[in-house]
C-alpha positions as CSV (number, residue, x, y, z in Angstrom):
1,X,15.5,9.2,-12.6
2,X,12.5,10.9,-14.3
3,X,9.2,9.0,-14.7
4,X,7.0,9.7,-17.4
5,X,2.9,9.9,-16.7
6,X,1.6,7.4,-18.8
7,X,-1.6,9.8,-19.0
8,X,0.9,13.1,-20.3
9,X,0.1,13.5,-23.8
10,X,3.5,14.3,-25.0
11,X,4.1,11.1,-24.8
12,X,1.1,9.4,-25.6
13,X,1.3,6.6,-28.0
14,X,-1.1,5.8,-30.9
15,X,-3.6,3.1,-30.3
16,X,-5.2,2.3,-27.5
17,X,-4.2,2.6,-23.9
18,X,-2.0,0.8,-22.0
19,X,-3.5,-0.8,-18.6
20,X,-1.0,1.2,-16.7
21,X,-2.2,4.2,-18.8
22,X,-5.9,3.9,-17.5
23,X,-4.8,3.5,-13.9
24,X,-3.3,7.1,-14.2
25,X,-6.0,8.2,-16.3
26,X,-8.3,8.0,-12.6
27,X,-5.7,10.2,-11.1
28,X,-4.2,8.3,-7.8
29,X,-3.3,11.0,-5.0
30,X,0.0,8.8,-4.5
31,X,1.4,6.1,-6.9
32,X,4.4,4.5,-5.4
33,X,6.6,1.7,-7.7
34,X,9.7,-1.0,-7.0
35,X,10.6,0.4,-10.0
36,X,10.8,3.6,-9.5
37,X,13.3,4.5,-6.5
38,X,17.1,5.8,-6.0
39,X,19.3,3.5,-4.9
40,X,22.7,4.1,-3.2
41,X,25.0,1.9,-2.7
42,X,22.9,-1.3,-2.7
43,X,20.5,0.2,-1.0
44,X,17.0,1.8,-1.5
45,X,16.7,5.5,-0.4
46,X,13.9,6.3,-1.7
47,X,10.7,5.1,-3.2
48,X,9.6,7.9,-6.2
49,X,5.8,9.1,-6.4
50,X,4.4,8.2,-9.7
51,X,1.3,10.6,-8.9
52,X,2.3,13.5,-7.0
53,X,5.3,15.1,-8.2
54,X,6.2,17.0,-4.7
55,X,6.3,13.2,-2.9
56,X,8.6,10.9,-1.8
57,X,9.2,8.0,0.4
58,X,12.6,8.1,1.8
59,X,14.5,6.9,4.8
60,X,17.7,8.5,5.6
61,X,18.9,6.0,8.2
62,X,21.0,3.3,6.7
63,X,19.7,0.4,9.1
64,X,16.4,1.3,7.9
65,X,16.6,1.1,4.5
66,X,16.2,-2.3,1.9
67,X,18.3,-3.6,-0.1
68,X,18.0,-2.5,-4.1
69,X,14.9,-3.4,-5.9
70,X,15.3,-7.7,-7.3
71,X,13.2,-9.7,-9.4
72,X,10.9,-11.9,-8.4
73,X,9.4,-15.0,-9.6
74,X,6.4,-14.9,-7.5
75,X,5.6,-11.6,-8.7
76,X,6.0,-12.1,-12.6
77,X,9.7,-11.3,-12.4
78,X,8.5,-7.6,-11.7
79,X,11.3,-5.9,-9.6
80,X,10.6,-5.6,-5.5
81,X,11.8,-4.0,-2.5
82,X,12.5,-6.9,0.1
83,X,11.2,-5.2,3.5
84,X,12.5,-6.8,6.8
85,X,11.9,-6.3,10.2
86,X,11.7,-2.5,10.9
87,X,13.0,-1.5,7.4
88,X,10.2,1.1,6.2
89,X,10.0,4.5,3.9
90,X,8.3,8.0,5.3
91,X,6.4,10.1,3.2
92,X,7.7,13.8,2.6
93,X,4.2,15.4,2.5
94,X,2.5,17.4,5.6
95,X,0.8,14.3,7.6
96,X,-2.2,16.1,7.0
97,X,-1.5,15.4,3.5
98,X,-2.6,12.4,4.5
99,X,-5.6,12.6,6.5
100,X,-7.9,11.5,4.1
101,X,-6.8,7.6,5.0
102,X,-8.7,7.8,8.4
103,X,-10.9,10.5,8.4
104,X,-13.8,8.7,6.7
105,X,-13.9,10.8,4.0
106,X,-13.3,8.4,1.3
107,X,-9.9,6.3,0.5
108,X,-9.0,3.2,-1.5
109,X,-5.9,1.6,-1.6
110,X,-4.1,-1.4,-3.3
111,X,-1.0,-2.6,-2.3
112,X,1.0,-5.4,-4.1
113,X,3.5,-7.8,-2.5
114,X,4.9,-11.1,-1.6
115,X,4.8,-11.8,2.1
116,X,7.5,-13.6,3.0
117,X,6.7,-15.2,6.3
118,X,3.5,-16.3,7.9
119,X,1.6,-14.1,11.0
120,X,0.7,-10.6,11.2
121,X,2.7,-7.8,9.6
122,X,2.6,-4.0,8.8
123,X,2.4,-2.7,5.4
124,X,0.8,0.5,5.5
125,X,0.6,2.9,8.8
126,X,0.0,7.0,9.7
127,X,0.9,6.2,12.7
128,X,2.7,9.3,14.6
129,X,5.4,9.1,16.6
130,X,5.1,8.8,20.2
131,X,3.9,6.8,23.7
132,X,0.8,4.3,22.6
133,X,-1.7,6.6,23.7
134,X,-0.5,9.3,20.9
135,X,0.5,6.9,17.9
136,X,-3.4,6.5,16.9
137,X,-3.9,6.6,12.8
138,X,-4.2,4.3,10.1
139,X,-2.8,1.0,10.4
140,X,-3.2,-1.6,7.7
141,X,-1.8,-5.2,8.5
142,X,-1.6,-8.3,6.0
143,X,-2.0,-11.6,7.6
144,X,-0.3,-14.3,6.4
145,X,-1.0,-18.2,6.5
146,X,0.9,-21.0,4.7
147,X,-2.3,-21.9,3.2
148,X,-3.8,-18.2,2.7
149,X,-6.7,-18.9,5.2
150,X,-7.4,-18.9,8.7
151,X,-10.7,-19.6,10.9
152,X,-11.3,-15.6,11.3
153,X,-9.9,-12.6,10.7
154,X,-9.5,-9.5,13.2
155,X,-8.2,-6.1,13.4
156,X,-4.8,-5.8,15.6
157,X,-4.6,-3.5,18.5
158,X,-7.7,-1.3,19.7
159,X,-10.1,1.4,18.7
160,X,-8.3,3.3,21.9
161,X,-4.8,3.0,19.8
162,X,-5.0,2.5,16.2
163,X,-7.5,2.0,13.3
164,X,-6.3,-1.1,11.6
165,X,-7.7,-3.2,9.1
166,X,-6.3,-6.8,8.7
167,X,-6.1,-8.8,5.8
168,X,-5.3,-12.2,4.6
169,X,-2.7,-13.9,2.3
170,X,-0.8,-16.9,1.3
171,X,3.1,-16.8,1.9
172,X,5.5,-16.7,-1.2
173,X,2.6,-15.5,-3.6
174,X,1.6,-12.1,-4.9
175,X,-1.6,-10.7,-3.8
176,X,-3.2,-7.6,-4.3
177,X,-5.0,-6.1,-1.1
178,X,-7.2,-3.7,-1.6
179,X,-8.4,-1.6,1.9
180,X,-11.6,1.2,1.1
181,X,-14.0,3.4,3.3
182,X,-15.8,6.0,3.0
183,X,-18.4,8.1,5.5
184,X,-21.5,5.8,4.3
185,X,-20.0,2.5,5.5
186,X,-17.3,0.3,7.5
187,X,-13.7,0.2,6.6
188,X,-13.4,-2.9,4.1
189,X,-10.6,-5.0,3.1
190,X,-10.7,-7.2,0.0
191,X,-8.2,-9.2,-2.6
192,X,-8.5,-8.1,-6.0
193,X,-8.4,-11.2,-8.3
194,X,-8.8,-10.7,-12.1
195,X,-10.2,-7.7,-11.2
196,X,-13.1,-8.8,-8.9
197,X,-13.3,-8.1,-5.1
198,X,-13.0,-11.5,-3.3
199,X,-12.1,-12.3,0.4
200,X,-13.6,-9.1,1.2
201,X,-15.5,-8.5,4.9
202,X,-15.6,-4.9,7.4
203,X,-13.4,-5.0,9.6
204,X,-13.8,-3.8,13.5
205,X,-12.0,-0.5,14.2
206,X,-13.4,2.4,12.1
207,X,-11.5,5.5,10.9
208,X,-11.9,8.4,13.2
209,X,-11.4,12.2,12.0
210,X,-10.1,12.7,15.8
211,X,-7.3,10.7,15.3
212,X,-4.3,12.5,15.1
213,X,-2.8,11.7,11.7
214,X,0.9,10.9,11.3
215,X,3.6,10.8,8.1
216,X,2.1,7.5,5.6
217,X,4.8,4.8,6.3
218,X,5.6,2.0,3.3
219,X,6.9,-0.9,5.3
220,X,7.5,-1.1,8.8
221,X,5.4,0.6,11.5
222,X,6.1,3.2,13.7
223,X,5.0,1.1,16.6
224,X,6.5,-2.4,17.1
225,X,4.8,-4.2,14.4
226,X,7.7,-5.2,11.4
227,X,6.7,-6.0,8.0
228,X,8.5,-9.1,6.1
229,X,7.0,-8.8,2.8
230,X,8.6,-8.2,-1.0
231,X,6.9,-5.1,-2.2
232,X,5.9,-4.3,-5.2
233,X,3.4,-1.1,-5.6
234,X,0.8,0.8,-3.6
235,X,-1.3,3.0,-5.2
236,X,-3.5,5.5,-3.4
237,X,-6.5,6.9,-3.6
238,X,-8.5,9.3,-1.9
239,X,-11.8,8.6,-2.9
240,X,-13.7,5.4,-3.0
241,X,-13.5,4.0,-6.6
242,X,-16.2,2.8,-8.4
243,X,-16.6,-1.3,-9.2
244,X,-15.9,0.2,-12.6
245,X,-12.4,1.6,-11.4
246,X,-11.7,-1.1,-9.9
247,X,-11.9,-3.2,-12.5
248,X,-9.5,-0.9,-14.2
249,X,-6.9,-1.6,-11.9
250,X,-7.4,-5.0,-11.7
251,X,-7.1,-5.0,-15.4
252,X,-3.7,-3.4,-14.7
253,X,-2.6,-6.2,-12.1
254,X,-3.5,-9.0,-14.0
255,X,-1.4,-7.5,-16.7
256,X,1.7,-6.5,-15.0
257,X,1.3,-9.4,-11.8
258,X,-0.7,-12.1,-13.3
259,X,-3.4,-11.3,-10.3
């Protein structure tokens, strides 16, 4: 399955650009798609990298992996990845590929799903692999109410274990979380809407360049934390973008999503 850059000008239509067209156009570092993945029989292997052409997101173990990409209603009849329980994809870049998500030395990140049932649940972690004391890294949670609200909103675990960042989100309805830090501020997480930052707030663990950095996980956790959630897209990157940029993505959201 071959994927072409919207931003490659051999095949660049006449007119103007496409939304999806200007996302590339600000050059993700990773760029990951429920559209985009191998399948095998009836099940996802891997999740393709839009962005960086030596990255994948694969799982090898059959228990492990979702079911193949469906449509769903919630998300504009886009095709999703159902995640459940421990189900998750690994990265195939150098963890210290992937460093940049919390070192402090810039990130953004929005990632697109359903979440299926309500509580706290893992959808992005560089967690490595080991006892609690060595699994420090990047840990972003979405949690979600029936109503989408809740009295507060926390980070999970402890600056001692993991930098997390927690968001919030209605069940059975598409959301875009959006997660960004850089060195001048705190970690802040967000909800893209039409392309404006709402339910945004810092959260309390901060990135640490001492953390030692594992493989980025899509789904699941590396820890015990699952993730129940209908995934559509992530896209990556490693700078923080500008409320211009943003916009431009959010254009692209509300175009593809209806968010």
């Amino acid at each position: 399955m071959t994927f072409r850059r919207p931003h490659d000008r051999r095949f660049a239509r006449k007119g103007s650009p496409t939304p999806e067209q200007l996302v590339a156009a600000l050059l993700p570092f990773s760029w990951a798609r429920a559209t985009n993945v191998t399948t095998s029989g009836g099940f996802t292997t891997e999740l393709l990298d839009l962005a960086h052409a030596t990255n994948k997101f694969t799982q090898a173990s059959a228990p492990l992996q979702a079911a193949t990409p469906a449509s769903q209603a919630a998300a504009g009849g886009q095709l999703c990845v159902s995640f459940t329980a421990a189900q998750k994809y690994g990265s195939n870049l150098p963890a210290s590929s992937w460093s940049f998500l919390h070192s402090g030395s810039g990130m953004h990140v929005f990632h697109i799903a359903v979440p299926r049932t309500t509580g706290t649940r893992v959808q992005l972690s560089t967690q490595a692999a080991g006892p609690a004391a060595a699994s420090r890294g990047l840990a972003l949670y979405c949690f979600a109410t029936a109503g989408g609200t809740a009295a507060a909103v926390s980070s999970n675990g402890t600056a001692a274990l993991y930098d997390t960042q927690t968001i919030l989100a209605p069940v059975n309805a598409v959301v875009c979380r959006e997660y960004f830090h850089s060195s001048a501020g705190s970690p802040q997480r967000g909800a893209l809407k039409n392309g404006v930052l709402s339910d945004s707030g810092a959260e309390l663990n901060a990135p640490s360049a001492s953390d030692p950095a594992g493989t980025l996980f899509i789904g699941g956790s590396v820890g015990a934390t699952s993730s129940y959630e209908d995934w559509a897209e992530t896209i990556i990157f490693n700078r923080v973008l500008s409320a211009q940029d943003r916009a431009v993505v959010g254009a692209y959201t509300l175009s593809r999503y209806g968010i």
